[in-house]
Backbone bond lengths (Angstrom), bond angles and torsions (degrees), N, CA, C in turn:
res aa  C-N    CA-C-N  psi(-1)  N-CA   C-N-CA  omega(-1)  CA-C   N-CA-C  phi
1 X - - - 1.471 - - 1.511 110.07 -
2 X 1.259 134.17 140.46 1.305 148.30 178.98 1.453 115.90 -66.58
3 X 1.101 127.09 -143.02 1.176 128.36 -169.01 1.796 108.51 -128.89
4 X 1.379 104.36 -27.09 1.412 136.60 168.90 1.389 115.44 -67.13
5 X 1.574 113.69 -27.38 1.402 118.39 179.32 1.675 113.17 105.26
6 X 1.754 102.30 -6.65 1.417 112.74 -171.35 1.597 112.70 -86.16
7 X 1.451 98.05 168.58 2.004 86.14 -167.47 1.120 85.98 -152.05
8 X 1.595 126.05 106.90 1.525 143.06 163.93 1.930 113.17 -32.49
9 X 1.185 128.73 120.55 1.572 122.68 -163.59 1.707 83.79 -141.82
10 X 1.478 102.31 159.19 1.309 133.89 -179.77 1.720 116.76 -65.19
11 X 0.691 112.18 127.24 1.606 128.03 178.72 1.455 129.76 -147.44
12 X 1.344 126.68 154.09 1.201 112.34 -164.19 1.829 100.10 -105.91
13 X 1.277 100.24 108.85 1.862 93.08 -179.38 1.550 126.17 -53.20
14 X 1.584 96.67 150.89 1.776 91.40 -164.47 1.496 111.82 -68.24
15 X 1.252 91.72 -130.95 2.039 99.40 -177.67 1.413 115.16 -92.13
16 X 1.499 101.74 113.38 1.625 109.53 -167.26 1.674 110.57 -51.08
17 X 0.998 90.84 150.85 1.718 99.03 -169.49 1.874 92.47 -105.23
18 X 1.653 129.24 137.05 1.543 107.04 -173.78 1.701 105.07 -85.85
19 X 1.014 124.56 170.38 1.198 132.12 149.89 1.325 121.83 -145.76
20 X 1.127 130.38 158.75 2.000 159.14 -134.01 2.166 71.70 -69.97
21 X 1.449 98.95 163.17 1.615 133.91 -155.88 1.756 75.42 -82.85
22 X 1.113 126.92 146.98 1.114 154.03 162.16 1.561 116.13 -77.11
23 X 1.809 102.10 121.32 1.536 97.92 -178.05 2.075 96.08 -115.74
24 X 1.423 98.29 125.05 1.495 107.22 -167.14 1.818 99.74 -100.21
25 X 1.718 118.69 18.52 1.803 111.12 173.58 1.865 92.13 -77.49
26 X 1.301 87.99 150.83 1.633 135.19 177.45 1.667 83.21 -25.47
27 X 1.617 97.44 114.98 1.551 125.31 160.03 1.837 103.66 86.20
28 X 1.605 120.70 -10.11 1.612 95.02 176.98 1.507 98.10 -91.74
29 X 1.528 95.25 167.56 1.527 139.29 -139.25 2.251 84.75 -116.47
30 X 1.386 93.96 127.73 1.265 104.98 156.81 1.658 123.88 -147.54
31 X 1.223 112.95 138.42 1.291 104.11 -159.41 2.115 95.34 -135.40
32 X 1.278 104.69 143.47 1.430 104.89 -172.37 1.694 113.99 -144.80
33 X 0.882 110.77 121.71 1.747 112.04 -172.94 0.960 129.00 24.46
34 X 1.736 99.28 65.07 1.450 124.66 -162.74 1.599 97.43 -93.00
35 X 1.449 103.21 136.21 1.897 106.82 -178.08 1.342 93.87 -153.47
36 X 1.764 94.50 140.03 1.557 100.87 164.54 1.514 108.07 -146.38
37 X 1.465 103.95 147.66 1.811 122.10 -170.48 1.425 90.52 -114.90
38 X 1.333 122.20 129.55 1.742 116.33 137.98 1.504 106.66 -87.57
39 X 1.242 102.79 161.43 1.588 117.38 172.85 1.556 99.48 -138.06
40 X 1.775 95.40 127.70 1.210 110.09 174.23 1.567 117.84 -117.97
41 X 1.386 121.91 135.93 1.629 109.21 -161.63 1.945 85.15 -116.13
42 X 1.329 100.02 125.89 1.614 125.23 177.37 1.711 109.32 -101.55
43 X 1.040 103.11 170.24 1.384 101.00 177.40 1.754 125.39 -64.31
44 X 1.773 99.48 -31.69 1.812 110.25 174.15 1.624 98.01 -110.63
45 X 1.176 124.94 -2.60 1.665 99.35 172.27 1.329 111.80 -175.47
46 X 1.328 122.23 167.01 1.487 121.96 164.33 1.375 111.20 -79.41
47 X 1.697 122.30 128.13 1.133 109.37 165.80 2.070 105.19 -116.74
48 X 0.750 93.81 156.49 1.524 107.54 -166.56 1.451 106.49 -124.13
49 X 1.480 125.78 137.25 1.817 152.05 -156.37 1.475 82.25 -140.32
50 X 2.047 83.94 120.87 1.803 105.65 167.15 1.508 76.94 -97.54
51 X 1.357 114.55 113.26 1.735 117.41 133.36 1.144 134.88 -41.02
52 X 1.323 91.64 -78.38 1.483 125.98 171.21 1.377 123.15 -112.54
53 X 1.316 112.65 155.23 1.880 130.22 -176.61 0.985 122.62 -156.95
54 X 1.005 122.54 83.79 1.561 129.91 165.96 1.590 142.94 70.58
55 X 1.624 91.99 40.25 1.556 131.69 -158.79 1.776 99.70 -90.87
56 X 1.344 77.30 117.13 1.675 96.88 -176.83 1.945 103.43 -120.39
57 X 1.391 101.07 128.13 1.109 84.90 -170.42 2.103 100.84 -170.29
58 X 1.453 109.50 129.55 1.403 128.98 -164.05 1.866 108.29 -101.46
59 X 1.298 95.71 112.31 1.467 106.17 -175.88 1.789 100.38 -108.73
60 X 1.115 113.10 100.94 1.698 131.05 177.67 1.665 94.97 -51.01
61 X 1.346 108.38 146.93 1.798 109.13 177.87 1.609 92.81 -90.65
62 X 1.682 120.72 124.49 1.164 151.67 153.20 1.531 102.30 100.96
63 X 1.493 122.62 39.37 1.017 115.38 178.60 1.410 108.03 -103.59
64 X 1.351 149.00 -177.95 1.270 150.49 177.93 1.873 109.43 -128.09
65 X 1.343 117.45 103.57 0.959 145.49 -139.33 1.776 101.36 -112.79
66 X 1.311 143.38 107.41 1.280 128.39 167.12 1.495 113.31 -112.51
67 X 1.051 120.19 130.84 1.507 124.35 169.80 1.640 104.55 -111.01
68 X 1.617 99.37 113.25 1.536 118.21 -179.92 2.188 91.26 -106.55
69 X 1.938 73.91 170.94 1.768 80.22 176.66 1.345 100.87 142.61
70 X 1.738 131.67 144.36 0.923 138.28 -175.31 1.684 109.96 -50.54
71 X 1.492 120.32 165.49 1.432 132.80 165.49 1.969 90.44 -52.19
72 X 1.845 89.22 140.36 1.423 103.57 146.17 2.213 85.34 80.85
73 X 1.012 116.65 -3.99 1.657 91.08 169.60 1.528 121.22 -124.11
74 X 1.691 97.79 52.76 1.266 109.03 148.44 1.489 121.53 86.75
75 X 1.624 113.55 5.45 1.235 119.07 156.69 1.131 140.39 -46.88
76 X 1.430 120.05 -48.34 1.203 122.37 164.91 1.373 130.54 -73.27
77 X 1.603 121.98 -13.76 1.220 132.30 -160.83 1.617 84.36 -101.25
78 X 0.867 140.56 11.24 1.763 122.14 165.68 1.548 79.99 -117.85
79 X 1.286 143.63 -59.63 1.292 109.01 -167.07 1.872 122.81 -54.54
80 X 1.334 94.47 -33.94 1.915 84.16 165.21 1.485 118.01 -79.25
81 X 1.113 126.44 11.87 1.069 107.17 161.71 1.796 123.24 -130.19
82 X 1.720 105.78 9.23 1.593 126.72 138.30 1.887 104.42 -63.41
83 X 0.918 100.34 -19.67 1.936 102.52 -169.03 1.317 95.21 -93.90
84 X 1.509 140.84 -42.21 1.251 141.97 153.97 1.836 98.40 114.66
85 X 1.716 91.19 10.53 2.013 93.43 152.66 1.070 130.02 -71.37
86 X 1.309 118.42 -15.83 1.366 122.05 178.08 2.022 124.67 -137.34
87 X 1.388 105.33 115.37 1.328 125.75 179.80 1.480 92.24 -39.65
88 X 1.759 134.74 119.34 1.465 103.96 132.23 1.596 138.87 -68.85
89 X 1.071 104.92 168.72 1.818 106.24 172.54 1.687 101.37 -85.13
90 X 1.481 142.04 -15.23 1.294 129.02 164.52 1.335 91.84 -173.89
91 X 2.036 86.50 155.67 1.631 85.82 -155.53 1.469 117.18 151.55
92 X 1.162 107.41 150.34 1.682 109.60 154.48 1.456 92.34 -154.26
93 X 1.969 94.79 153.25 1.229 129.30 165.38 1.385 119.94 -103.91
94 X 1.078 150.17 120.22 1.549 122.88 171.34 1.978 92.12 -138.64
95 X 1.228 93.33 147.09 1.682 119.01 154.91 1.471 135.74 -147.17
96 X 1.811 89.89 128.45 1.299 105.43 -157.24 1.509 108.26 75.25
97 X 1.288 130.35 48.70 1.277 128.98 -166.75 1.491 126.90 19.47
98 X 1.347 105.47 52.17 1.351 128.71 169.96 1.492 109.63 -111.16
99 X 1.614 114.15 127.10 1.672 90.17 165.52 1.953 121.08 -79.78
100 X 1.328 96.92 149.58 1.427 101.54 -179.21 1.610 113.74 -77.79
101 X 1.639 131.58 90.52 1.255 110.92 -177.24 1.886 105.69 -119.59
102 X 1.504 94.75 40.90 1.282 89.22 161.34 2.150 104.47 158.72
103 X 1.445 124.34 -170.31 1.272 113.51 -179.59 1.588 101.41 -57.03
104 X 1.666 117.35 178.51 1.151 111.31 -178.29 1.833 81.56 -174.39
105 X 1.700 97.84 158.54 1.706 109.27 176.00 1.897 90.87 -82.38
106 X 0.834 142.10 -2.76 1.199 133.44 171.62 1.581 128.04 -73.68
107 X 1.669 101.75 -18.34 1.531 107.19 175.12 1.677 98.50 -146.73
108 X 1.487 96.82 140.39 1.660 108.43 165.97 1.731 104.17 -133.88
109 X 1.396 84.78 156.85 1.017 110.90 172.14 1.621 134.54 -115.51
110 X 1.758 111.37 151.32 1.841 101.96 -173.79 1.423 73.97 -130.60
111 X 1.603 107.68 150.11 1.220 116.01 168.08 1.568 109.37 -130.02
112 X 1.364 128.58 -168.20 1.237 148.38 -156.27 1.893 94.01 -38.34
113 X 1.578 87.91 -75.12 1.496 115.80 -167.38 1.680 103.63 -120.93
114 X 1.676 101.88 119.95 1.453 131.08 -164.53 1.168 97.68 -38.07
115 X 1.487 113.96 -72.02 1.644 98.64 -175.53 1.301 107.05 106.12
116 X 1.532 112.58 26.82 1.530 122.06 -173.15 1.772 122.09 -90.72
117 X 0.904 110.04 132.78 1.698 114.51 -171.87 1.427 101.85 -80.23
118 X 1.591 99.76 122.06 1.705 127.58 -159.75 1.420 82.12 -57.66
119 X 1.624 148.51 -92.82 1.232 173.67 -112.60 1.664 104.10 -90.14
120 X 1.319 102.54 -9.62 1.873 95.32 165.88 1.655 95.21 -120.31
121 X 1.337 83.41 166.04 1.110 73.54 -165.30 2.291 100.20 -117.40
122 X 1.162 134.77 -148.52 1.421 115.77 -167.64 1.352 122.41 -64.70
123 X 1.414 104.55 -29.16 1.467 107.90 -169.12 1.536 102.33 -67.35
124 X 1.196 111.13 -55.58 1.611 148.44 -163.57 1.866 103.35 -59.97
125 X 1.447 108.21 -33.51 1.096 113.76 178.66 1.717 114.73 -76.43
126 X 1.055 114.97 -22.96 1.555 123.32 -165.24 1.858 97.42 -102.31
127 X 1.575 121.02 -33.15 1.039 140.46 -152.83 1.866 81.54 -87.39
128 X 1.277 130.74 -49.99 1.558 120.38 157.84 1.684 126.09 -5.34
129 X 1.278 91.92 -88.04 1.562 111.95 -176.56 1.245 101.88 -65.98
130 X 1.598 157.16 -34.09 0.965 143.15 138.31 1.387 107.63 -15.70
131 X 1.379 134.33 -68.37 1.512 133.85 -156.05 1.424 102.90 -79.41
132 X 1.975 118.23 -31.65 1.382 81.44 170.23 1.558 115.62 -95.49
133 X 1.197 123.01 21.70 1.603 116.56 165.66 1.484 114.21 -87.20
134 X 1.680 132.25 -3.41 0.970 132.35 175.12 1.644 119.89 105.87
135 X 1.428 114.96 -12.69 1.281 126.29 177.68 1.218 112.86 -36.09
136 X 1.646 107.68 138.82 1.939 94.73 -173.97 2.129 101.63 -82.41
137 X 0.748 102.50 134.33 1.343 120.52 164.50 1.313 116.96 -14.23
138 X 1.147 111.73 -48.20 1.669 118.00 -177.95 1.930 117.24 -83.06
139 X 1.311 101.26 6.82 1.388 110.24 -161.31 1.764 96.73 -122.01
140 X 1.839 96.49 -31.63 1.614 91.95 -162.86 1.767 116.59 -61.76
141 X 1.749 120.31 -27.24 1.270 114.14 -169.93 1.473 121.47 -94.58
142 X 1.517 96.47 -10.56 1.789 92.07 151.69 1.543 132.76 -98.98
143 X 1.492 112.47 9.62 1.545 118.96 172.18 1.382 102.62 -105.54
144 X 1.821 141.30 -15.97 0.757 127.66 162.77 1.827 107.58 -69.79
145 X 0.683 115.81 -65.03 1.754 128.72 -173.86 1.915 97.71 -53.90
146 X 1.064 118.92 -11.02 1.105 97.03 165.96 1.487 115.75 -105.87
147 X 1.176 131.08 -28.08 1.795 144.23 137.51 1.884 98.23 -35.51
148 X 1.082 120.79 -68.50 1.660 104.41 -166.26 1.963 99.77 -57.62
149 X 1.405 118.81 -28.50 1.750 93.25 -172.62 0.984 96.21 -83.80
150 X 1.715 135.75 -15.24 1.361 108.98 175.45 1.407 128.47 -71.18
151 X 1.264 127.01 -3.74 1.192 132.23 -175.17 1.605 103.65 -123.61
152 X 1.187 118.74 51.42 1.593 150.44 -155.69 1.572 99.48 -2.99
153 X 1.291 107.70 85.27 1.657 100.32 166.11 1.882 85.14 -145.05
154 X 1.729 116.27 72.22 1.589 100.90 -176.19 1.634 96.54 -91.93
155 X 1.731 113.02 -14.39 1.596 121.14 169.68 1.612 121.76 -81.49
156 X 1.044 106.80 19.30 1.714 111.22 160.87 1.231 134.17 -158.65
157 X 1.290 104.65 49.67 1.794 124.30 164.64 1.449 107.69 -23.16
158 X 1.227 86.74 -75.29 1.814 118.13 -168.56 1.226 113.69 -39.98
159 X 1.718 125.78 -48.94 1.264 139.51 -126.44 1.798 93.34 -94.91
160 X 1.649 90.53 155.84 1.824 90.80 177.44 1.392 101.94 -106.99
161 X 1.181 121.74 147.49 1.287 123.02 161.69 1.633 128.25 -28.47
162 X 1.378 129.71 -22.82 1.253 104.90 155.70 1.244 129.80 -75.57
163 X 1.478 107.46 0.13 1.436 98.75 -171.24 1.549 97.78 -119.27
164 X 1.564 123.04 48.68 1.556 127.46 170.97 1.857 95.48 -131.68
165 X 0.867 118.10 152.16 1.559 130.87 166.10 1.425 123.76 -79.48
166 X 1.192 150.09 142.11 1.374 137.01 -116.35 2.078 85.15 -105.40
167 X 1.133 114.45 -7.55 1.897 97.67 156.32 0.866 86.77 -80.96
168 X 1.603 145.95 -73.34 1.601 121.44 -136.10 2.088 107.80 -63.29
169 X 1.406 101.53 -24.15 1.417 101.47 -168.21 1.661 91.18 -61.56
170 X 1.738 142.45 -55.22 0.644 109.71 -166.31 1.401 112.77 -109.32
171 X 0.936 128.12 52.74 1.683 132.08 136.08 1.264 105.05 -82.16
172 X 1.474 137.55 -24.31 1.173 130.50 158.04 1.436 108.31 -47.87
173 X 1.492 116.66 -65.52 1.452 102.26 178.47 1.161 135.76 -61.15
174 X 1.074 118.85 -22.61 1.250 126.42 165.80 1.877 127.54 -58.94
175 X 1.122 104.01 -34.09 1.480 145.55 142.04 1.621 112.46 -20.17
176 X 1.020 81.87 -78.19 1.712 111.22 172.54 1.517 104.97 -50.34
177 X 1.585 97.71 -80.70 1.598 94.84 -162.01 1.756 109.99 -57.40
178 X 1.587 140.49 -20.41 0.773 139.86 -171.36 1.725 106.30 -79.92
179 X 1.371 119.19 -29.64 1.623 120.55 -165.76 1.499 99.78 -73.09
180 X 1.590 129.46 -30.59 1.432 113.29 168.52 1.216 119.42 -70.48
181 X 1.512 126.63 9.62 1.427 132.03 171.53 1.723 112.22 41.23
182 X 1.236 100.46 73.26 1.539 113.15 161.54 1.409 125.78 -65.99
183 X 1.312 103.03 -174.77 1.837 104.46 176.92 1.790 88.57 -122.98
184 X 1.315 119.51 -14.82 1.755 111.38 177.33 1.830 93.73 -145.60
185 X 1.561 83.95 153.22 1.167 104.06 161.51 1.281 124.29 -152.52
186 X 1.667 100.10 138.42 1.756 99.45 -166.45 1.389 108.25 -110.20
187 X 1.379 112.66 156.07 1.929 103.98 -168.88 1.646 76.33 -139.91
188 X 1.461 92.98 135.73 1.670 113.93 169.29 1.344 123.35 -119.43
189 X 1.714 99.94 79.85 2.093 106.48 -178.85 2.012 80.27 84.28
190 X 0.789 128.64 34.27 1.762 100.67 -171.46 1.493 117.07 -51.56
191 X 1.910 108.78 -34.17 1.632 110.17 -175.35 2.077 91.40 -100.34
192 X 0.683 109.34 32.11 1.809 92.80 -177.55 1.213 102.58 -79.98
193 X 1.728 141.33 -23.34 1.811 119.10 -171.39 1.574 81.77 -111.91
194 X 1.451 127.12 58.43 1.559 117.54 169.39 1.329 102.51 -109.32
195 X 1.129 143.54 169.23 1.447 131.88 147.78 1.862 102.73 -85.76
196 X 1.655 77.02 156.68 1.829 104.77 176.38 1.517 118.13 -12.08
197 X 1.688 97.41 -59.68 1.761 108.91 -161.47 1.529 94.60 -96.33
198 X 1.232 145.04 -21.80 1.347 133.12 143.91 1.182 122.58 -59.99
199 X 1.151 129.57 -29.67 1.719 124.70 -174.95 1.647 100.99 -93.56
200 X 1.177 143.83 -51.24 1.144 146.19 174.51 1.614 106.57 -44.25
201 X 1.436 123.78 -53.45 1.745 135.71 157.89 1.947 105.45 -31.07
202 X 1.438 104.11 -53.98 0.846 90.22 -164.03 1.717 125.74 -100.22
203 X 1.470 112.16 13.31 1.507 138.53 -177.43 1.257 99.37 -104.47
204 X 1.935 123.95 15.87 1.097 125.63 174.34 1.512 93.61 -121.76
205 X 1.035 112.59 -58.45 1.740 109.35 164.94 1.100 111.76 -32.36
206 X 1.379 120.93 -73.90 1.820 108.11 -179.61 1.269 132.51 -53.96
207 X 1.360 112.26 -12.50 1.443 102.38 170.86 1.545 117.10 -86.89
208 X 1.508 109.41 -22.58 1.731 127.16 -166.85 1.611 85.68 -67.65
209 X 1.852 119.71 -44.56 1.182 110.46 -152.28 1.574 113.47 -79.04
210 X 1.997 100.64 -17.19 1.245 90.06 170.16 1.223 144.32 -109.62
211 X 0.976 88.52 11.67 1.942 116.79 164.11 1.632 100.72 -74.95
212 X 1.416 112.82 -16.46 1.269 90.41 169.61 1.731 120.11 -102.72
213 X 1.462 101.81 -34.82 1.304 104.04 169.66 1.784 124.60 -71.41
214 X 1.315 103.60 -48.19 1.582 113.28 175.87 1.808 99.22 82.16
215 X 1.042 122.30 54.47 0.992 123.44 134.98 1.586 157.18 -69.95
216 X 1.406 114.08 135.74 1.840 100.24 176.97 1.380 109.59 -63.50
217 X 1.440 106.01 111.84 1.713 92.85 166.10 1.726 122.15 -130.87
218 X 0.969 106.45 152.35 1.816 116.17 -148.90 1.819 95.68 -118.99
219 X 1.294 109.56 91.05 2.060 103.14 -154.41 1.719 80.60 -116.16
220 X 1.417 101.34 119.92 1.547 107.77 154.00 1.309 130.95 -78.77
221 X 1.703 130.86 152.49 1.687 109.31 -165.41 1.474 71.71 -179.63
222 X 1.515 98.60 142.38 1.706 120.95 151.59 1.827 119.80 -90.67
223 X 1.299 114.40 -7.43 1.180 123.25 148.92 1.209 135.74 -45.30
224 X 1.116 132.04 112.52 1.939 122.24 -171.82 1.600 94.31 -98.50
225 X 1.787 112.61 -24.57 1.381 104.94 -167.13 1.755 100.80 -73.10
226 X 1.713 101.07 -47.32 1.461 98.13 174.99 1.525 125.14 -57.93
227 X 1.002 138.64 -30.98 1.406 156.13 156.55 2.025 107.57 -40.60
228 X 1.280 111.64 -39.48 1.766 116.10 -172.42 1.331 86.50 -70.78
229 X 1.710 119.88 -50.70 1.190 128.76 -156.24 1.746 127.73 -53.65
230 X 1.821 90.27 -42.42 0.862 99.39 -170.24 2.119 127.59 -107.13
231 X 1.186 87.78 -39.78 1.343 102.02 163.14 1.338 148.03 -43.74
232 X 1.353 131.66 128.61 1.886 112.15 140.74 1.263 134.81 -54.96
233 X 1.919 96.10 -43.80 1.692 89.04 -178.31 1.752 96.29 -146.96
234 X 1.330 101.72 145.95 1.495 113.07 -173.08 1.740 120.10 -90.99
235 X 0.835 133.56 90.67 1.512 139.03 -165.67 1.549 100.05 -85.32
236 X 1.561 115.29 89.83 1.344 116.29 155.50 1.744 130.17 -62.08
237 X 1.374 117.46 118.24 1.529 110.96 171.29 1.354 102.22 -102.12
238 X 1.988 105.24 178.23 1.016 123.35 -170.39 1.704 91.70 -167.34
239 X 1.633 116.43 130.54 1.323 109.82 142.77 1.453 104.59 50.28
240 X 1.326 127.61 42.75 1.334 136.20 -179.78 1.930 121.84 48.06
241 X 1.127 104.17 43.48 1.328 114.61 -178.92 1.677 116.61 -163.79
242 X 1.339 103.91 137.50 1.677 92.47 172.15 1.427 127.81 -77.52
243 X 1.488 113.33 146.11 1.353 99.15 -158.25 1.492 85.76 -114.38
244 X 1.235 118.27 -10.13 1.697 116.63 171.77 1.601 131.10 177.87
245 X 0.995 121.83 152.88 1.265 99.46 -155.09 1.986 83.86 -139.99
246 X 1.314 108.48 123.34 1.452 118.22 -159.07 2.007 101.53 -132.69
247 X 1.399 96.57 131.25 1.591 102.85 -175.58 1.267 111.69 -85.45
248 X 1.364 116.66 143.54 1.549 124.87 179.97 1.424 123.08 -84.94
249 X 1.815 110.67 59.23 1.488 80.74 -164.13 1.628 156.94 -86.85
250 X 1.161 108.77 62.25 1.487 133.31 -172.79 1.603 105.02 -110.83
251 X 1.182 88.87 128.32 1.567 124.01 -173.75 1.816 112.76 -60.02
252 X 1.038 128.18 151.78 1.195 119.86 -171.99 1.509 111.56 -125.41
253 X 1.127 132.88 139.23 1.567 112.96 16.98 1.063 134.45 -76.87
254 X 1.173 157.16 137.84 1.147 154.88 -163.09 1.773 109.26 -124.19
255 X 1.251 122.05 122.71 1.514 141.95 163.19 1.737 122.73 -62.12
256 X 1.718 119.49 125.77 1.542 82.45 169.99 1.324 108.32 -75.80
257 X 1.265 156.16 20.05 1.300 167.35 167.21 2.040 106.40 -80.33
258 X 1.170 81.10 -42.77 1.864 78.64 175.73 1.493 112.50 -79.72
259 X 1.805 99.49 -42.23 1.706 96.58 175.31 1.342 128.77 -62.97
260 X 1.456 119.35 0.60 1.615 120.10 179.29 1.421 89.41 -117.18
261 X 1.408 136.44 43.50 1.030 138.94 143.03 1.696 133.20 -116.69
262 X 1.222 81.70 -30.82 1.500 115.11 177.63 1.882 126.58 -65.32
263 X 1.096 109.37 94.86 1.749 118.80 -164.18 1.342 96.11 -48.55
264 X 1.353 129.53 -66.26 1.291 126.69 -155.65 1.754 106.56 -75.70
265 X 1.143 123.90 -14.29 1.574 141.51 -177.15 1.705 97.61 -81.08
266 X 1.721 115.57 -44.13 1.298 110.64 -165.63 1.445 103.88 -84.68
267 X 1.784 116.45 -22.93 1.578 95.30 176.41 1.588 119.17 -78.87
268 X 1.646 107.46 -32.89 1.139 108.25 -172.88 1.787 113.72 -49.87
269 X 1.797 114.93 -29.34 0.835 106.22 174.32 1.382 146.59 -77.47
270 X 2.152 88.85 -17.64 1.890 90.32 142.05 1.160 140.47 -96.93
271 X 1.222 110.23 33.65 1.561 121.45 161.49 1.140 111.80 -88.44
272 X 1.354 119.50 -40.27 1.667 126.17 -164.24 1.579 104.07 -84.39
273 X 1.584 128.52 -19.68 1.235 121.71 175.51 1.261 105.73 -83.79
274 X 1.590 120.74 -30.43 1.733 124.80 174.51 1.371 110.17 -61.60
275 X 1.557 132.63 -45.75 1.198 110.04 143.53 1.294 156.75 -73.38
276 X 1.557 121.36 0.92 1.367 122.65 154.62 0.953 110.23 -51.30
């Protein structure tokens, strides 16, 4: 049972929707008539939430992947359950042609809000998830400290989270999720409670960081502008299903200063509001 009171139940998924041939090398993402129901029990009845329906869908290993789309159609509920937090009701997940039947050191996750423990302080915070991924002890405080300068915080080891500003808090997480050295990583809204000139700062960081790492990453956002910005390919949902999944093709790096210059950047971006 969830936290909501809801309890994922069996269903038979609707009419598969196709998507592009599945590439299963080290870190891509494949997903196949993926469906999910909550069931909620009320005082006069069960009512039951299609999440998801029958979402088929090919994540290339080291590609950068955004799934945009109104609240409530199911963005986040395939990334928790690419993360292996969440059981579907029908379906398979697999990465790297592995099936996904649960968490794994192969994928981390950053979400909204870091989620950092007040009483450690940066090093200590990243040096965590090290211990629960199994890292031997003697290895964990120089792979965290070398993950925190990559995500430029080499001037606040020391410091506790109240005393970082809510980008630096999550470049900490980011920090984090990168020191267990995955093959994917999924970000859910990661800059959405930032302001403008902090979140824009930091949708430049993530790309610097992954040009250096080259990771698969699967970043949710109600942004279409952040989505041009950041992506290869834009995965529109709807009503728990994709309704399209459209390539970005502009070369990277890419500026939002270049993208409001950019012809083929400015239509794509009225395509993507014609389908919201």
């Amino acid at each position: 049972m969830t936290r909501s009171g809801q309890v994922p139940v069996d269903h038979a998924a609707p009419a598969r929707v196709e998507a592009p041939v599945s590439r299963e090398e080290s870190g891509g993402i494949r997903i196949r008539d993926l469906a999910q129901t909550y069931e909620r029990v009320t005082a006069r009845e069960i009512v039951r939430t299609h999440a998801l329906a029958g979402v088929n869908l090919d994540v290339a290993s080291k590609e950068f992947l955004c799934l945009i789309g109104p609240s409530g159609c199911g963005k986040t509920t395939i990334l928790k359950i690419v993360a292996g937090l969440l059981h579907p009701t029908a379906g398979e997940v697999t990465v790297s042609g592995k099936r996904v039947a649960g968490p794994g050191a192969d994928r981390a996750t950053v979400f909204q809000t870091p989620g950092l423990m007040p009483w450690r302080n940066v090093v200590d915070n990243v040096v965590l998830a090290l211990e629960f991924a199994g890292v031997p002890r003697a290895a964990r405080r120089e792979r965290a400290i070398h993950y925190i300068d990559r995500v430029g915080l080499s001037d606040f080891h020391d410091h506790y989270p109240a005393e970082l500003s809510g980008g630096m808090q999550q470049r900490v997480g980011i920090a984090r999720a990168l020191a267990i050295e995955p093959q994917v990583l999924l970000m859910d809204e990661p800059f959405g409670a930032l302001d403008a000139i902090t979140r824009g700062h930091m949708q430049s960081e993530l790309l610097r960081i992954w040009e250096q790492e080259k990771k698969t990453v699967v970043f949710v956002t109600h942004s279409i502008d952040e989505a041009l910005l950041l992506s290869d390919r834009i995965v529109v949902m709807k009503d728990g299903t994709v309704v399209s999944t459209v390539e970005v093709p502009i070369e990277q790096p890419r500026t939002r200063e270049s993208l409001l210059e950019h012809r083929e950047a400015i239509e794509l971006r009225r395509l993507l509001i014609e389908m919201l």
